[in-house]
C-alpha positions in Angstrom: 135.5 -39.3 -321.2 137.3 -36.6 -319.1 136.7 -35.4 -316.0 137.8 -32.8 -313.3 137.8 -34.0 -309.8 138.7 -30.8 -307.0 139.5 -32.5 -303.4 136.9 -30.3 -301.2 135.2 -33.2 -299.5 135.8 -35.9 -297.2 135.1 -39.6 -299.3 133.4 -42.8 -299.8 135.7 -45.9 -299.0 134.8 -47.2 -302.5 137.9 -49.2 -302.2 137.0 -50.9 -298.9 133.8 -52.2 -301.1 135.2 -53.5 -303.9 135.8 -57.4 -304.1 138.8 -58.3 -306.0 140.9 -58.2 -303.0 144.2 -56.9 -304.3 144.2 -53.5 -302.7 147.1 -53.7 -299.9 148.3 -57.5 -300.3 152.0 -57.7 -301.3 151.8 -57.9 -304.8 155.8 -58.0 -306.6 156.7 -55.6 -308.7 155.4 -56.0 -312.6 158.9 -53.9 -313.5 160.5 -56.2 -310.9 161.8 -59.2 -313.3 163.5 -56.5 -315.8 165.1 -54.5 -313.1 166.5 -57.6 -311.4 168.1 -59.4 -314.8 169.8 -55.8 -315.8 167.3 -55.2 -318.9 165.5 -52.6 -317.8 166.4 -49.8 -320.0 167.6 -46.7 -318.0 168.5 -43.8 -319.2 172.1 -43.8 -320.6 171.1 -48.0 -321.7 169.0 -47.0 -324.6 170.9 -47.8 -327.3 171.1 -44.9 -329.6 172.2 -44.9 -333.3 174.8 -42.3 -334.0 175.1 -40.8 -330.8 177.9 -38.4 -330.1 178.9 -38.1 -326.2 179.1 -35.2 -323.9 180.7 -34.6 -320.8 180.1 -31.5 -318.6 183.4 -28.8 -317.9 183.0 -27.4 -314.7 184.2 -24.1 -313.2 187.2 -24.6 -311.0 187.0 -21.1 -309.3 184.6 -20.3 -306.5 183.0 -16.8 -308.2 184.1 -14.7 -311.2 183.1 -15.0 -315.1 184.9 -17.2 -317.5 187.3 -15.0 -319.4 188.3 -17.9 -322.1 187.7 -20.8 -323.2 190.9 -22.0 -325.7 189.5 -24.7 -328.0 192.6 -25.3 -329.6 194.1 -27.0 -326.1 191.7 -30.1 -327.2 191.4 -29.5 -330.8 194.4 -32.1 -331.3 192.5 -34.9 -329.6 191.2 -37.8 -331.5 187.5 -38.2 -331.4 187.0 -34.6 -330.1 183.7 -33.1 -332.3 183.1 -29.6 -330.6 182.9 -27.4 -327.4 179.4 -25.9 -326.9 178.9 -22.6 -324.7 175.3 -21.5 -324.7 173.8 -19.4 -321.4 171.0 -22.0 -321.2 173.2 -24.9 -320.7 174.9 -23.6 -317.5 171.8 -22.2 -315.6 171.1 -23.9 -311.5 168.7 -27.1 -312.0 165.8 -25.4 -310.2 163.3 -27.4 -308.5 160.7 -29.0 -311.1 157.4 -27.3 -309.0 159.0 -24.6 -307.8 159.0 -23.3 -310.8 162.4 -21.0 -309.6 164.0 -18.8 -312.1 168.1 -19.5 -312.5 170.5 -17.6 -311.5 173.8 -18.3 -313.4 173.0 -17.5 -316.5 175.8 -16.3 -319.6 179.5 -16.4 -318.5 179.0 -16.1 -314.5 180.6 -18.8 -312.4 178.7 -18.6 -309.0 180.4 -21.8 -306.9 183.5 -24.2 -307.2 181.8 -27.0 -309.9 179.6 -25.2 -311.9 178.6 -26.6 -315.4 180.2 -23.8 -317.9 180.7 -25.8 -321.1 180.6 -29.5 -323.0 183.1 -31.1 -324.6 181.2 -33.4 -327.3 183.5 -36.3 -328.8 182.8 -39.7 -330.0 183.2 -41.9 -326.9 182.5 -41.3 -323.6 186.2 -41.3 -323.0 187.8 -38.6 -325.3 185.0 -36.4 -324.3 185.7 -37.1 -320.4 189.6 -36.5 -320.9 189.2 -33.8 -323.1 186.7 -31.9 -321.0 189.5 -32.6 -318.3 192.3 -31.1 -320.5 190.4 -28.1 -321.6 192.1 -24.9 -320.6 189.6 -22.2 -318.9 191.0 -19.0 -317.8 188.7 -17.2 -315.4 188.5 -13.4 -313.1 187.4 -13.7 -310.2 185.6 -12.5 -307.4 185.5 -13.0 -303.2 183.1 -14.9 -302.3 181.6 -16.7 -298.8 181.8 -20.3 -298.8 180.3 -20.9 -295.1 177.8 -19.2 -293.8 178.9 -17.8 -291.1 180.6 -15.7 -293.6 178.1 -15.3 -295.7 175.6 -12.6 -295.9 172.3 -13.2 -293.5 168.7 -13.1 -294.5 166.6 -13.1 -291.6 162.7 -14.5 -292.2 159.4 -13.3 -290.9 158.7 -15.6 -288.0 156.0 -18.0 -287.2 154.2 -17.8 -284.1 151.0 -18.1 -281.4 150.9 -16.7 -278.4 153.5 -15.1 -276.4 156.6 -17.4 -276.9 159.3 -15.1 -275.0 156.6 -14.5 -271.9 156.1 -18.1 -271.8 159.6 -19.4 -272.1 161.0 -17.0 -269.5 158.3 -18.0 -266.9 158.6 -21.9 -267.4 159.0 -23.7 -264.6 161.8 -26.0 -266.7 163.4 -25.0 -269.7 165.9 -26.4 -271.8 167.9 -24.4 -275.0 170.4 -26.1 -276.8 172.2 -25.7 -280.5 172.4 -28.2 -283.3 174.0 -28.8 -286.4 173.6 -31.1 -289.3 176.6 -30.9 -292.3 175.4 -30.6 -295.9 173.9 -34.3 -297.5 173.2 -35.3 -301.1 170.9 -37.6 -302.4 173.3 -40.5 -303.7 171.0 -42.0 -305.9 171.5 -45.4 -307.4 171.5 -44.0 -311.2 174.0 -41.1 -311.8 172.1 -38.1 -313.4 171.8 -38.4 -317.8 169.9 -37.7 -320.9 169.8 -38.9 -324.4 168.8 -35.9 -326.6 167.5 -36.2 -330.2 166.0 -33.6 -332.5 163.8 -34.6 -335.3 162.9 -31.1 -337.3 162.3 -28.7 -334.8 160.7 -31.0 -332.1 163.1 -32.8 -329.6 163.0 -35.9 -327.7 164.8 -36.2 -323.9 165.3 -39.4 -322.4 166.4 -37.9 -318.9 166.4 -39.5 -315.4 163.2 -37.1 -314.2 161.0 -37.3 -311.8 158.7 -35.1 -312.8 158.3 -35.1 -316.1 155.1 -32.5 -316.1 156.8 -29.8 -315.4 160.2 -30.9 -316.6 158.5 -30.5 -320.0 157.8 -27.0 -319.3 161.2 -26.1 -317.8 162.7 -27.9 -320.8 160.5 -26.0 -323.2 161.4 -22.9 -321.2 165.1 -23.6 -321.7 165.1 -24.1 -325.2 162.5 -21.1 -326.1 160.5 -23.6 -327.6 157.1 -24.4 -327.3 156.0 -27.5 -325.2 154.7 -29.3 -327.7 158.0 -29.6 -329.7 159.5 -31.2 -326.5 158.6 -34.9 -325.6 160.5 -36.1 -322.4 161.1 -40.4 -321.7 161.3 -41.3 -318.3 160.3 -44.8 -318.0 162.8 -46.3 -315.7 164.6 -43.9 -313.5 167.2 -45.1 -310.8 166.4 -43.4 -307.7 166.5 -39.8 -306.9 165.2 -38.4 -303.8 164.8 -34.8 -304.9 168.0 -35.2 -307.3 165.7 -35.4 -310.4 162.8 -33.2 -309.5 163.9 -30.5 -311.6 165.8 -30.3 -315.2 169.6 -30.9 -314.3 172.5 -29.6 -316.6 173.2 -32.8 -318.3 169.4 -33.0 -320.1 169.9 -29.0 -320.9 173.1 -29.7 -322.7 172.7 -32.5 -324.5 169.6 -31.3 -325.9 171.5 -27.8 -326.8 174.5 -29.8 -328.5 172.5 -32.1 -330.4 170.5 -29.7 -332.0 174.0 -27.6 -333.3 175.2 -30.9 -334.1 172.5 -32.2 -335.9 172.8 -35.8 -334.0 171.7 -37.5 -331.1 174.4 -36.5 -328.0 174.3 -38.5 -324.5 175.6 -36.9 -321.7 175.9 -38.8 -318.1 177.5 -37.3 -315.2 179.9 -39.2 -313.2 179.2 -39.9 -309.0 181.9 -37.0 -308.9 180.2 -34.6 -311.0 176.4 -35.7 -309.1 177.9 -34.6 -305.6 179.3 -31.2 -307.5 177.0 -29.7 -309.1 173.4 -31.5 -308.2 171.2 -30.0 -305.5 172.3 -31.0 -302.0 170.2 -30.5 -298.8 171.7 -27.6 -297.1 173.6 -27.7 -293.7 172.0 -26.5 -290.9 172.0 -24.7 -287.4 169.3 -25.0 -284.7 168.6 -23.7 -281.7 165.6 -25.5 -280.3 164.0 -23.7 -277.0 161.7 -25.8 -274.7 159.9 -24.4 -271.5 157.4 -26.9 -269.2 155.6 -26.8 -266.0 157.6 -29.9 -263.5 155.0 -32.2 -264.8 155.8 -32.3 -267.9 153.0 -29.9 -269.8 154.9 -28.0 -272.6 154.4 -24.2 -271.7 157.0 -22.5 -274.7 158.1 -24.2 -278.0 160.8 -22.5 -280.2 162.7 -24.0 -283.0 164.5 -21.6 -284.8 167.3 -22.3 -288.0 169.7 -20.8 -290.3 170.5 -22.8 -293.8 172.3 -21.9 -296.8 171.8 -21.1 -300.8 173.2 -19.3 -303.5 172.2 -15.7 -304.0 169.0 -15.4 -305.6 167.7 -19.0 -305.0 164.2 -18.9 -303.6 164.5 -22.5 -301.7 165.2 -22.6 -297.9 165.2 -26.1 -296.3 162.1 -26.2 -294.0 163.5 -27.3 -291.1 160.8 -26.8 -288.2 158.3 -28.1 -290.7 157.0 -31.2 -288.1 158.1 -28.7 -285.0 155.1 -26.8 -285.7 152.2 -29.1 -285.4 153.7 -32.2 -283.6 153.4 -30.8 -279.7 151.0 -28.5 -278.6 152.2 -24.9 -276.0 150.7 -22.2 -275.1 154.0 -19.9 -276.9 155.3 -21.3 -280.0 157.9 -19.2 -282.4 160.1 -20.5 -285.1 162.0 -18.3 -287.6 164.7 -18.9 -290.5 167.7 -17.3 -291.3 169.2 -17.9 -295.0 173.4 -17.3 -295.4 174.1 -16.7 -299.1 177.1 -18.6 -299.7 179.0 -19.6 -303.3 178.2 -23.7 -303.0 176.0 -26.5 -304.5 172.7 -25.2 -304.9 170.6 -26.4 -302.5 167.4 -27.9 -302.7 164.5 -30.6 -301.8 166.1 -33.8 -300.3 164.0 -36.8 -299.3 162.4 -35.5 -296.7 163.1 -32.0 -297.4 162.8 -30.3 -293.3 162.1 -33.5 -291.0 165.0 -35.9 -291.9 167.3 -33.0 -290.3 164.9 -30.8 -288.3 163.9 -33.7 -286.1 167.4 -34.8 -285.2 167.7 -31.7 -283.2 164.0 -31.2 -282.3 163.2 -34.9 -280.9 166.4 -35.2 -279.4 165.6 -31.9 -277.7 162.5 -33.0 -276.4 164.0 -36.3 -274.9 166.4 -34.2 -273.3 163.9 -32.3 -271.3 162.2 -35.7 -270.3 165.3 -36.4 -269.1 165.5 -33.2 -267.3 162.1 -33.3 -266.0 162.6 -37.0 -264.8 160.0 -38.3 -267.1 159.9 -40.9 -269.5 160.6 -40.2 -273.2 157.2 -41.5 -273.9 155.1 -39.9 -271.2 156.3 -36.6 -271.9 155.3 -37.0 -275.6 152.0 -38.5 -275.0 151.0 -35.5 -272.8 151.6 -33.1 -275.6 150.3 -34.2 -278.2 147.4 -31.1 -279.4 143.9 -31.0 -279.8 144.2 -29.0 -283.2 147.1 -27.3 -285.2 149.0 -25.2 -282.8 149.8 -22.5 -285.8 146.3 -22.1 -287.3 144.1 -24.0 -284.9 142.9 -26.3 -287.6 141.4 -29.8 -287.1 143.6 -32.7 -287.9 142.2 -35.4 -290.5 143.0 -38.7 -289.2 145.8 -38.8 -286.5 146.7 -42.2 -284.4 150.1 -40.8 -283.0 149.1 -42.1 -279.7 148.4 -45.1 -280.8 151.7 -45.0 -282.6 154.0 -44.1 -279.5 152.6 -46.6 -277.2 151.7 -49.9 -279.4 155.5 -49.7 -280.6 156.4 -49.0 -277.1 154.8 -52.1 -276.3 156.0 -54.1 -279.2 159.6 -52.7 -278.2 159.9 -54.0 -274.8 160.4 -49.9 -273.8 158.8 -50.6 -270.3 161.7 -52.7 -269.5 164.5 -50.4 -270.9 167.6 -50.2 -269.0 171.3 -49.3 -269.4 173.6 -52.4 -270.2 177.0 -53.5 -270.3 178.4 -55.9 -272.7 182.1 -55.9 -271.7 183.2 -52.7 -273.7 179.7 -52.1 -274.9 176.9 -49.8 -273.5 173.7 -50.3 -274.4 170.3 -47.9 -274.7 167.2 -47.7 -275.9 166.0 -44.2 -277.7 162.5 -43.6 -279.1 161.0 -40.5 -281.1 157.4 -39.8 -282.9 157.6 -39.2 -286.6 155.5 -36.8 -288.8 155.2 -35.8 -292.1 152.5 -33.7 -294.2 150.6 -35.0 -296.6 150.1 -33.2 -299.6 147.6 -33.8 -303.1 149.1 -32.4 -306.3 147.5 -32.0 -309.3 147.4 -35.5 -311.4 145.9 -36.8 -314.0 145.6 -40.5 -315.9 143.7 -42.0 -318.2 142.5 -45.7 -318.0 141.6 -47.8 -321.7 139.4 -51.1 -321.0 139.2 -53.7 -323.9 137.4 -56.8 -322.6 138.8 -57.7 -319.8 142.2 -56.1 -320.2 143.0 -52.7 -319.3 145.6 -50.4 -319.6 146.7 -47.1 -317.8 148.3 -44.2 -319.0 149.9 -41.1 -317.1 153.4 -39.6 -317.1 154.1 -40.2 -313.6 157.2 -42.0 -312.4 158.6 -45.0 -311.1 161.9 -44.1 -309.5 161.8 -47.1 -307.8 158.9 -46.6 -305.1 156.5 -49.3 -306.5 154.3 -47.2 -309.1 153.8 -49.4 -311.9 152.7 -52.0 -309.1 150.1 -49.6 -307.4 148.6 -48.4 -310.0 147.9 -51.8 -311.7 146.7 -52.9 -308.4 144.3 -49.7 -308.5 142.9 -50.5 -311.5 142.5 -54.3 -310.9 141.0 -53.2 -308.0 138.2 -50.9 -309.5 137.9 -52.9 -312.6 137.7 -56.7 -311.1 140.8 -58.1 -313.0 144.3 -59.9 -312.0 146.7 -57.7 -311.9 148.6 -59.3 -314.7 145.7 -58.1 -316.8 146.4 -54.5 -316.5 149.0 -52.8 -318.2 150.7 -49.8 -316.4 152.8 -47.4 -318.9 154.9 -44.5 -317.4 157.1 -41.5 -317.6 156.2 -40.6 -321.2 155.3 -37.1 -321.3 152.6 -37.3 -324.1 150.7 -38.9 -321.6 148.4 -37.6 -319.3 150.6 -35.1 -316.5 150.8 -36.5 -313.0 152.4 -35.2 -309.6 155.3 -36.8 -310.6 157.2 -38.6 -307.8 158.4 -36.3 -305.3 157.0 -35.2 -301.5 155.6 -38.5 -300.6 152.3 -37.3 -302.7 153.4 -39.3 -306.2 150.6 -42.4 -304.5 148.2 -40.2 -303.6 148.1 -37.9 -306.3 148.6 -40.1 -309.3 146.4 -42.7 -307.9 143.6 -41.1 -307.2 143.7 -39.9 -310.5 144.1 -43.3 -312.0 141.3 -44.5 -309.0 139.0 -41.4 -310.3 139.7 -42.9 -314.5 138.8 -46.3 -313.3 135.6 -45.2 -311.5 134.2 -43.6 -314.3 134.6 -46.5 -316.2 132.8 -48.9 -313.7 129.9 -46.2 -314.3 130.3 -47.2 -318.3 130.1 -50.8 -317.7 127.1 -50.4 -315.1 125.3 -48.3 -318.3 126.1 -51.3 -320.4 125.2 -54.0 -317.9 121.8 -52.2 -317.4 122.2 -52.0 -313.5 122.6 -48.6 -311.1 126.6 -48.0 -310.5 126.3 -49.0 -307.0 124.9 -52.3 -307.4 128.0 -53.4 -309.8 130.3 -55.9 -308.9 133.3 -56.2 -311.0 135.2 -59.3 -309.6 137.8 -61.8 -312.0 136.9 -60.8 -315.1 133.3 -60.5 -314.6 130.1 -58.1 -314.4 127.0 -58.5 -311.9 124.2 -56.1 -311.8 120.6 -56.2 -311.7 120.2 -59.8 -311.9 122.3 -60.2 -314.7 126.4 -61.7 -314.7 128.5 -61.5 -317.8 132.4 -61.2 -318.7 134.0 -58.5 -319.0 135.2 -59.8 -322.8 131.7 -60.0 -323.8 130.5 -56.5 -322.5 133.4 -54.5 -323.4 134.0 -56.0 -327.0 135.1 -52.1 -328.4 137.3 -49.8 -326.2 136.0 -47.2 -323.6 138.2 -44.6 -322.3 137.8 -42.7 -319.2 140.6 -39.8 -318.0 140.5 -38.1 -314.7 141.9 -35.2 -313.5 142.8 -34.5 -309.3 143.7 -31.2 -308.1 143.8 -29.8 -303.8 140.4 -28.2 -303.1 139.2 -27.2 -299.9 139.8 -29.9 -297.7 143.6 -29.1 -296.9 142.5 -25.4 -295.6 139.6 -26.8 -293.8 141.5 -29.8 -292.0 145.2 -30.6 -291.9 146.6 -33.8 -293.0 149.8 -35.9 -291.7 150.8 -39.0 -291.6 152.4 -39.9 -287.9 154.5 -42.6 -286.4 157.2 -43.6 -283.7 160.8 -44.7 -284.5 162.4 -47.0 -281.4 165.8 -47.9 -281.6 168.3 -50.3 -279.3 172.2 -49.3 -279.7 175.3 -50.6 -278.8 178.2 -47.4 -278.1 181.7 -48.5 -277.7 183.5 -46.9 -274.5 186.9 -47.2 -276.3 186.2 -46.6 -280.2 183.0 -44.4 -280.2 182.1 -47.0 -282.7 177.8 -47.6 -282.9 175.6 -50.4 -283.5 172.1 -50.5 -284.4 171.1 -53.4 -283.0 167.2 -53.2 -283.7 164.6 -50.5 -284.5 161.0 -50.5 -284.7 158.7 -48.1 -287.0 155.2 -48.0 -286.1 153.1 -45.8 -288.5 149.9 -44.6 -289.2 149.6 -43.1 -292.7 146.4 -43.9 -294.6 145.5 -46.9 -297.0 148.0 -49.0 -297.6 148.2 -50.0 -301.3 151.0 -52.3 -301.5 152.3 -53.7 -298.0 155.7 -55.0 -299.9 156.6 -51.7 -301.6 155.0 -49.5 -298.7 157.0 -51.4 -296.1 160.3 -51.0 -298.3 159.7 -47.7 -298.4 159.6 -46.9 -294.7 162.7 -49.5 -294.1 164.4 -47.5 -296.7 163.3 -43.6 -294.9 165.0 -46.1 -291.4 168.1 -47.0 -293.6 168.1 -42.6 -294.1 167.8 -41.8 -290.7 170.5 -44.2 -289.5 172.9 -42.6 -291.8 172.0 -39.2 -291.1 172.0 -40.2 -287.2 175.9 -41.7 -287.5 177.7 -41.1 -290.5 176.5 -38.7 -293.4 178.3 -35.7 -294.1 178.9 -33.7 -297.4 182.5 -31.8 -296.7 183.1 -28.8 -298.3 186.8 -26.8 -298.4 186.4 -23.7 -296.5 189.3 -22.0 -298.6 187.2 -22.1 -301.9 184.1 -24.1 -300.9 184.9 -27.2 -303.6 183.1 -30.7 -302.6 186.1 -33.0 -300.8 183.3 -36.1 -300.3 182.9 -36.4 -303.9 181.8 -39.8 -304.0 180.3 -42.9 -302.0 184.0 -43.9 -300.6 184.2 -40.8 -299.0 180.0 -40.2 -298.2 179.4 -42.7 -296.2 175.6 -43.7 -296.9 174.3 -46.6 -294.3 175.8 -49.9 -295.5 174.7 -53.7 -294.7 177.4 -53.4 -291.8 175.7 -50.4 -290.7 171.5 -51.4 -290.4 170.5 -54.2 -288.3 169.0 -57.5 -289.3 165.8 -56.7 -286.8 164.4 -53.9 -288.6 160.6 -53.9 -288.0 157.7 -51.7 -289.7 154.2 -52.0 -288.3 151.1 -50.0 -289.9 148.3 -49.0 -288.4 144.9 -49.8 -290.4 144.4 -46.3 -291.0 141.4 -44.4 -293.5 142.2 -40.4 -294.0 138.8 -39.4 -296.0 140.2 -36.0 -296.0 143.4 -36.8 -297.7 142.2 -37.7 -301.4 139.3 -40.3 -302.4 141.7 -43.6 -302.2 142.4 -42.6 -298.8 146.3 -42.8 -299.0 148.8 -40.5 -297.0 152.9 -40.6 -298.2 155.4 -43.6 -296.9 158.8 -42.9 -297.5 159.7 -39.2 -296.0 157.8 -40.6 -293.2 160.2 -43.7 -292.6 163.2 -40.9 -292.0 161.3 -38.2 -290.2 162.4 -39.0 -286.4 164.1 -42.2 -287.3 167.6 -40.7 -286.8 166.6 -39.1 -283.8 165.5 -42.6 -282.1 169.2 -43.6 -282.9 170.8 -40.4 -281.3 168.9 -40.8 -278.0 169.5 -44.3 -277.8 173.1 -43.1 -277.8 172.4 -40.6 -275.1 170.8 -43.2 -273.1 173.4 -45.6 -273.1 176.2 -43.1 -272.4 174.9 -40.5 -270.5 176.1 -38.0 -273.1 174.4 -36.5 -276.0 175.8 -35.7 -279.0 175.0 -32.2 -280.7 176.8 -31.7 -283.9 175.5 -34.6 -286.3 176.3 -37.0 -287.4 177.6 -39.2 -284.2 180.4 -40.3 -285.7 183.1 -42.3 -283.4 185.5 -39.0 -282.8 182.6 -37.3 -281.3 181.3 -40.2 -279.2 184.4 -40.0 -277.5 185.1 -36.4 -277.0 181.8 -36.4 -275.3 182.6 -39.3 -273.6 186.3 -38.5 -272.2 184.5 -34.6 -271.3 182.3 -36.6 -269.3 184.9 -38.2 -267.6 
């Protein structure tokens, strides 16, 4: 059976009712043991008979076409099969639901790094050294590489009310500049596919996190229909926006192995990830603040300028949370776009909060501190009745209850500026808010006594999926866990969200919740009772005076498949999960060196499924925000824009050294019926949004001095300290 479900309604708890009691315990990971002991077959693992490798030649001018490419500089070299040029293989890896047209195609070079050919040999190494040797001769063109040299697009803005009139009439107003560098997503797993063509239908093992639509791009690609294409995805090693769309490497090797007529692997090395895979643009901010003297919020402005290649439709959302977090009676915010020859730029975990609160909560705790207010009174004032944009209702929203139950937890009451010998220490705090989205999902759910087995292409990239959707199941179906079978990332399967956005839980479960539900009405049929007066519950059925096993009553299969899509309810009501980030720091007069010495998440956001993956993901979004608080920074040559932090020696991502042992997360029992019918709202982008920002104005409060340019590394601690004399 097959059905549609559109999200127009709010929903029935169904989950709070059933009795198998899984839902939200701490269940370990089923894909846990394999990952752990090394067997669990990644990408570039998959042992692959005959394979021929691949490794990507980039462009090593800034702008121009490639005038030659001399074959015979590598034809000497043992093991070296061929050099493959094809238009298709060197287009930008758009975003997998944006759905973005490329814009390198043919023989164009549009930044320093770009994929233009590959070298296919019969190791990895002689097609790495040859691709290396390979002697390109290029024209070439000026270009911008920073964007203040680069050519401005200027936004519509948006607005309510009079933000100018309001601003210039406040009674206290604060306007201050920020500005993040460039970051990239680092993932665990470098970027790779395994390409094989049997006849004219191919099969991709990639690292993709949404395989729906990377089936489609793929298809697109190869001017093929999608049907020929099937796409493996099983096991992908992180990718925070990295993977959301087709990347070069899956292109290529699916271009060379069908001219070769053999299975080609291509992985990119850390260096080649950080040159040619989306990064999260670099921004500038100007965030504009006006209030009465006690602390009402009159004016709110948060304006930005980012970066792309020509052509590229994506622009990082900075004032995304700006816009609905405080309430004013003037609110503007309006994006400017500098088309630069760099990195593509794309959707980074957290895509618009993890930068755009830096600048806008640390903004706000500078006017408290201009008001002479505390931090958290000024944000608890604020906080609006409906959207400020559009006016519309919120869901579920426990912000308050966020702020001032971590404030409490924290000890912020008793917060006061310390010295350790050459230590200062502070406390910061900020709220947290990210926008929870529903996209179209579906799964399908088999049941064969009491065993079942659920089927979707969605994506593990390491968030806990295979676990929360066998705990859905269970849930719905009364069985252990261990009785339910979760298969992923194959895309002859049913097409889920895919994992991206912090909507992969909602979207795919829901679907997979929706499959299972329609299946308890099955069994209810069987069992002769109404659907509401079934209890499913360890392998066995009660209804209507009757109690059998599951084995007994569902001797031959049944099959249910359910569809999700966003209806009504996210134009009638808006949806968000919220939270507040506290952080204690340590600043060192001398060094500018800085210690996290605790933090504190408190969130609110919706049914928790799993509390051992859900709280690993918020730690994890912490982990983010410390890095992007004090050391991540993506450096590009201005001379002809080329990556210099190729790699993780040189992009510093938060280490052990660099996160404290007292790292708390606290959820709030929380149920959004207007978010989807499992009541769930996303984890991870949440754990980053503000979490950075908690870090930078504990920094201000135990200096005195606030740091503007991000990250805080140790040279700008002290600049801003010896300025302050």
């Amino acid at each position: 059976m097959k059905d549609t479900f559109t999200m127009d309604c709010p929903q029935p708890r169904l989950l709070d009712e059933t009795h198998q009691g899984v839902i939200g315990t701490g269940m370990d990971r089923p894909d846990g043991p394999q990952k752990v002991s090394g067997t669990a077959p990644y990408t570039a693992d998959n042992p692959t008979e005959g394979v021929a490798h691949g490794a990507l030649v980039r462009a090593t001018v800034t702008r121009g076409r490639v005038a030659g490419i001399d074959r015979a500089s590598i034809a000497n070299l043992p093991g070296v099969i061929d050099v493959i040029t094809d238009p298709r293989m060197t287009r930008n890896p758009a975003q997998g639901m944006a759905g973005e047209a490329p814009v390198q195609p043919g023989d164009a070079v549009h930044y320093h790094g770009q994929p233009i050919a590959l070298v296919v040999a019969e190791t990895f190494e002689a097609a790495r050294d040859a691709a290396q040797r390979l002697k390109v001769t290029y024209t070439t063109e000026n270009a911008a590489v920073t964007p203040e040299n680069g050519e401005h697009e200027v936004g519509e803005p948006d607005a309510a009310g009079d933000f100018q009139r309001a601003f210039d009439s406040a009674e206290v107003q604060l306007d201050r500049e920020y500005t993040t560098p460039s970051q990239v997503s680092a993932a665990m797993e470098p970027h790779a596919a395994i390409a094989e063509w049997k006849g004219n239908e191919v099969t991709l093992r990639a690292a993709q996190q949404m395989v729906r639509f990377n089936k489609a791009e793929l298809a697109d690609t190869l001017g093929i229909d999608e049907s020929q294409v099937r796409i493996l995805s099983p096991f992908v090693g992180g990718g925070f926006g990295s993977k959301l769309g087709l990347g070069p490497e899956a292109a290529a090797a699916c271009i060379a192995s069908q001219k070769l007529g053999r299975p080609v692997r291509v992985v990119m090395p850390r260096q080649t990830v950080f040159d040619c895979v989306l990064r999260r643009s670099e921004t500038k901010q100007r965030v504009r603040l006006g209030a009465t003297k006690d602390g009402r919020l009159t004016a709110i402005s948060h304006d930005d300028q980012v970066s792309n290649l020509d052509g590229e439709g994506f622009a990082e959302p900075t004032s995304q949370a700006s816009q609905f977090l405080y309430g004013a009676d003037g609110l503007s915010f309006t994006q400017t776009v500098a088309r630069i020859a760099a990195t593509p730029a794309g959707s980074v975990r957290a895509p618009g909060e993890a930068v755009g609160m830096l600048a806008f909560e640390s903004a706000v705790d500078e006017l408290a501190q201009e008001l002479g207010m505390d931090p958290l009174e000024l944000r608890l004032k604020n906080i609006p009745a409906t959207h400020p944009l559009d006016g519309r209702p919120y869901s579920v929203r426990r912000l308050a209850d966020c702020l001032t139950g971590g404030a409490e937890r924290f000890g912020w009451k008793d917060r006061a500026v310390k010295r350790e010998g050459d230590w200062l220490v502070g406390m910061g705090m900020a709220s947290a808010a990210r926008s929870n989205m529903l996209v179209k999902s579906a799964a399908r759910v088999r049941l064969t006594g009491d065993r079942a087995v659920v089927e979707t292409d969605m994506t593990d990239i390491g968030t806990g999926t295979y676990a929360i959707l066998a705990q859905i199941t269970a849930e719905m179906l009364g069985l252990p866990p261990a009785q339910v079978e979760v298969r992923l990332g194959d895309s002859d399967l049913p097409g889920a969200s895919g994992s991206g956005g912090s909507f992969g839980a909602n979207s795919a479960g829901s679907a997979t919740f929706l499959a299972a539900k329609d299946l308890r009405g099955q069994i209810a049929e069987r069992l002769g009772c109404a659907v509401d007066d079934l209890t499913l519950q360890d392998g066995r059925a009660r209804g209507a005076n009757r109690e059998v096993a599951l084995s007994e009553l569902v001797e031959a299969e049944l099959t249910a498949e359910a569809t999700i899509e966003a209806g009504e309810t996210a134009e009638t009501h808006f949806s968000s999960g919220f939270g507040a980030h506290f952080a204690e720091v340590a600043v060192n007069e001398w060094t500018g060196e800085v210690r996290v010495r605790r933090m504190l998440g408190v969130m609110a956001m919706g049914r928790i499924l799993n509390e051992k993956t859900a709280r690993s993901q918020a730690i994890g979004g912490m982990v983010w925000g410390i890095g992007g608080a004090l050391t991540e920074e993506m450096v590009n040559d201005s001379r002809d824009g080329h990556v210099v932090t190729r790699d993780l020696a040189n992009y510093h991502v938060a280490a052990h050294a660099d996160v404290p042992r007292d790292m708390q997360v606290v959820f709030l029992e929380e149920r959004d019926d207007w978010a989807n019918p499992i009541q769930t709202k996303g984890i991870g982008e949440l754990g980053i949004s503000g979490a950075g920002a908690a870090v930078l104005n504990a920094i201000a409060h135990a200096t005195g001095v606030r740091i503007y340019d991000f990250p805080a590394t140790p040279d700008k601690v002290i600049a801003a300290l010896e300025a302050k004399g």
